[in-house]
C-alpha positions as CSV (number, residue, x, y, z in Angstrom):
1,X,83.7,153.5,149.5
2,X,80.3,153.3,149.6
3,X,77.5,152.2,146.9
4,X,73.3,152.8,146.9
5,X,71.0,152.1,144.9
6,X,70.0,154.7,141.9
7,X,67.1,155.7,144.4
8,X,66.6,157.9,147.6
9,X,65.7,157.5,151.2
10,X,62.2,158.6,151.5
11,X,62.2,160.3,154.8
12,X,65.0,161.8,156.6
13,X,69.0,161.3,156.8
14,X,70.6,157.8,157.1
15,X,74.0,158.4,158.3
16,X,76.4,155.5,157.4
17,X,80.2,155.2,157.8
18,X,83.0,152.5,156.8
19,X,86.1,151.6,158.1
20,X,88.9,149.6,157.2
21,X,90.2,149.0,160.9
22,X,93.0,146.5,160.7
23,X,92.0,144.2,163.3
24,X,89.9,145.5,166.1
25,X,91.7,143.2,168.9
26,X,93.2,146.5,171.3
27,X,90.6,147.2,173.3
28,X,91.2,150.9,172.8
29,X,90.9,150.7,169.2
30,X,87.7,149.6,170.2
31,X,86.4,152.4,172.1
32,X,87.6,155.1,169.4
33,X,85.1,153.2,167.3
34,X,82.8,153.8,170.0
35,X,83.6,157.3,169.7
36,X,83.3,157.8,165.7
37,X,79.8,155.5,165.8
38,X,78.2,158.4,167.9
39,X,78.0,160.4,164.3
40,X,76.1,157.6,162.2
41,X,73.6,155.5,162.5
42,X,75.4,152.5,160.6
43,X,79.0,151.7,160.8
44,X,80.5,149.2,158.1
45,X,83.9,147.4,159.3
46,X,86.2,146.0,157.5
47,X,89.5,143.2,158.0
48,X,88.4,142.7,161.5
49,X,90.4,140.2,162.1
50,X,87.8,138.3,164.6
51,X,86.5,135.1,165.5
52,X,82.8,134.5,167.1
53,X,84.4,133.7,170.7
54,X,86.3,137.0,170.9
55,X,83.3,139.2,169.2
56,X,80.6,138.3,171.6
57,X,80.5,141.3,173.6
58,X,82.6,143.7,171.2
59,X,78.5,145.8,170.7
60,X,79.2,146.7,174.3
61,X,82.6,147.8,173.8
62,X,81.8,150.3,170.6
63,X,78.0,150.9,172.7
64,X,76.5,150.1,169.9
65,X,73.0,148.5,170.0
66,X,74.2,145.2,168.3
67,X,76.7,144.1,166.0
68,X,77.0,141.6,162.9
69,X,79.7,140.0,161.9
70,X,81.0,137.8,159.1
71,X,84.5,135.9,160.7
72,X,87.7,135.7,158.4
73,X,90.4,134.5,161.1
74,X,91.9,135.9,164.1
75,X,94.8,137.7,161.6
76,X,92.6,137.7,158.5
77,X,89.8,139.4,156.8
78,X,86.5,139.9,158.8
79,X,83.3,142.1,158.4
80,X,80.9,143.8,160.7
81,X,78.2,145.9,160.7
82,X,76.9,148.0,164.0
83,X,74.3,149.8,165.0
84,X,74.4,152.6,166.7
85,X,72.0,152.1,169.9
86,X,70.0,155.7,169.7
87,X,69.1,154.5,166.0
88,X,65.9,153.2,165.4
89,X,66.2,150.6,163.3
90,X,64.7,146.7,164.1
91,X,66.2,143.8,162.4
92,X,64.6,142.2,159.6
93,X,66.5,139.9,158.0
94,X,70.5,138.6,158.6
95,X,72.3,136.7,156.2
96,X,73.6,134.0,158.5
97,X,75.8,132.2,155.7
98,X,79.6,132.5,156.2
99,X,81.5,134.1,153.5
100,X,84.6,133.7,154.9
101,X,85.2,137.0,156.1
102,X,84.0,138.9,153.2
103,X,80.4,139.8,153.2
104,X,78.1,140.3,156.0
105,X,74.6,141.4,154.7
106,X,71.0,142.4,157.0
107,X,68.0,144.3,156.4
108,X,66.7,146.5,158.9
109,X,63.4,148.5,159.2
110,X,64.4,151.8,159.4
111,X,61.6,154.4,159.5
112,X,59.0,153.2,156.9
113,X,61.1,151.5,154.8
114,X,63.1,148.0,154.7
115,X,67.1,148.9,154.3
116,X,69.6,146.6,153.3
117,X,72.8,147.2,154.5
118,X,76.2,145.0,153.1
119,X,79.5,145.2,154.3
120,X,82.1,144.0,151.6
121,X,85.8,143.1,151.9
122,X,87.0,141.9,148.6
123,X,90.3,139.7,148.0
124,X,93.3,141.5,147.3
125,X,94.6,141.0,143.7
126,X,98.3,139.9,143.1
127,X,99.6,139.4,139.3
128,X,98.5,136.2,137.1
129,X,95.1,134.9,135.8
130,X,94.4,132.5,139.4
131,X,94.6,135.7,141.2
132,X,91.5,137.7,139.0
133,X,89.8,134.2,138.8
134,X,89.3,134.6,142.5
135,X,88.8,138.2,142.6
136,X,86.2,137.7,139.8
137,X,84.3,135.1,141.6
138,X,83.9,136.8,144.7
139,X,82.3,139.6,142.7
140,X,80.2,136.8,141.3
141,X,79.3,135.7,145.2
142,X,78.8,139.2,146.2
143,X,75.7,139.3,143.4
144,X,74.2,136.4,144.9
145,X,74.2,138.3,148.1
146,X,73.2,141.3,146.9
147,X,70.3,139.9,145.3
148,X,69.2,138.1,148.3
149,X,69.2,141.1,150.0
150,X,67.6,143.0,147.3
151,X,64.4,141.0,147.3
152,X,63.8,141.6,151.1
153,X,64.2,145.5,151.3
154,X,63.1,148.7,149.7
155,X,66.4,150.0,149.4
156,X,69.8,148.9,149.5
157,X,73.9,150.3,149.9
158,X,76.9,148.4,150.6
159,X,80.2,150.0,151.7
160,X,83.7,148.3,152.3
161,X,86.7,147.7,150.7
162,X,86.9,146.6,147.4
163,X,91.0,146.3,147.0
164,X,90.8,147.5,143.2
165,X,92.0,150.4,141.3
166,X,89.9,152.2,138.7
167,X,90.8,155.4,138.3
168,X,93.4,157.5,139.8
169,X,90.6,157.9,142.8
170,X,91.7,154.9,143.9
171,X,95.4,155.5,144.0
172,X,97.7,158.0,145.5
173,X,100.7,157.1,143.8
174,X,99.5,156.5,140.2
175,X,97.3,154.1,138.8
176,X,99.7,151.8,137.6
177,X,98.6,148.6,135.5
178,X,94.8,148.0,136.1
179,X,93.0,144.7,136.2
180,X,90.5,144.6,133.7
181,X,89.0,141.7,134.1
182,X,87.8,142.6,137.9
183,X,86.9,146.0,137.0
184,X,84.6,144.6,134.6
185,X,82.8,142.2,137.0
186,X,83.0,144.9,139.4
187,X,81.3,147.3,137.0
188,X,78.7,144.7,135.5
189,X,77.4,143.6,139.5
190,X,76.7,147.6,139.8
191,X,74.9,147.5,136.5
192,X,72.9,144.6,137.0
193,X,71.5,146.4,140.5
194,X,71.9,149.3,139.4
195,X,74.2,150.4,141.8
196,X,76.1,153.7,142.1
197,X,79.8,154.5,143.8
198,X,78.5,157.8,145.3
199,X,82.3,159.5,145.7
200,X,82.9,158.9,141.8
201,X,78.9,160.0,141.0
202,X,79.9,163.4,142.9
203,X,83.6,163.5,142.1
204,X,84.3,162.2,138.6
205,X,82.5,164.7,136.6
């Protein structure tokens, strides 16, 4: 899914996709990213299962001008974010703090304005209060981030994978029992920064 800011792009199209790729290890995985990059200007990755060694070159592999990455382990979690290389974007700004595979956050200068640009891959939820203690304070991580990022662009949206049902958007086989704690957080960090989801602000009517 993926969230902006209750504000616009001033000047022309941003094109920005997300992925959930399930480890990005196969080489020709690789290149059929390469070949879904060529229609955005921003791809968002998600459980990509990497570690810095093997992620050194992957940008040549997807042709992408260059890559960010936030490493989980070699069978575990992992963000990115690449760029395509015809987009004219410059980097501002890259969060270099590891969040265990969860969050990978830059700012780029993208036309006239300063774009911040998150990648998200929340903890999956299993049954008991440890479980939404977790999930909750991942949320609670995520605003830190968010706001860091916030105070160094004009504009911001975040894409990923946020492992959580709220509505029966998020589920193809019935909504089942929701957790209401972590929709709360979830909702209250969007609040806050006065984020929108954009497929329920167009779907959900």
């Amino acid at each position: 899914m993926l969230f902006i800011e209750r504000n616009r792009i001033e000047s022309g199209i941003l094109k920005i996709g997300t992925l959930n790729v399930n480890g990005l290890k196969e080489k020709v995985k690789r290149r059929v990213i390469a070949s879904q990059l060529k229609e955005y200007d921003v791809m968002l990755l998600q459980e990509t299962h990497s570690t810095e060694a093997e992620s050194k070159n992957w940008h040549k592999d997807f042709q992408a001008k260059i890559g960010y990455w936030d490493h989980g382990e070699s069978n575990a979690r992992g963000t990115g974010i690449i760029i395509n290389k015809t987009s004219e974007m410059e980097e501002i700004w890259e969060c270099k703090e590891g969040q265990n595979g969860r969050i990978k956050a830059i700012v780029v200068k993208w036309k006239k304005q300063k774009v911040g640009i998150i990648s998200i891959y929340a903890p999956n939820i299993s049954w008991g209060r440890k479980s939404e203690l977790e999930y909750t304070k991942f949320i609670e991580k995520l605003e830190i981030i968010i706001g860091m990022t916030r105070t160094k662009a004009d504009i911001m949206i975040a894409g990923g994978d946020l492992n959580l049902i709220q509505s029966k958007w998020d589920a193809q086989e019935g909504i089942g029992q929701l957790h209401i704690r972590c929709i709360e957080a979830v909702q209250k960090c969007m609040g806050n920064h006065k984020i929108i989801d954009i497929y329920r602000e167009q779907n959900e009517k």
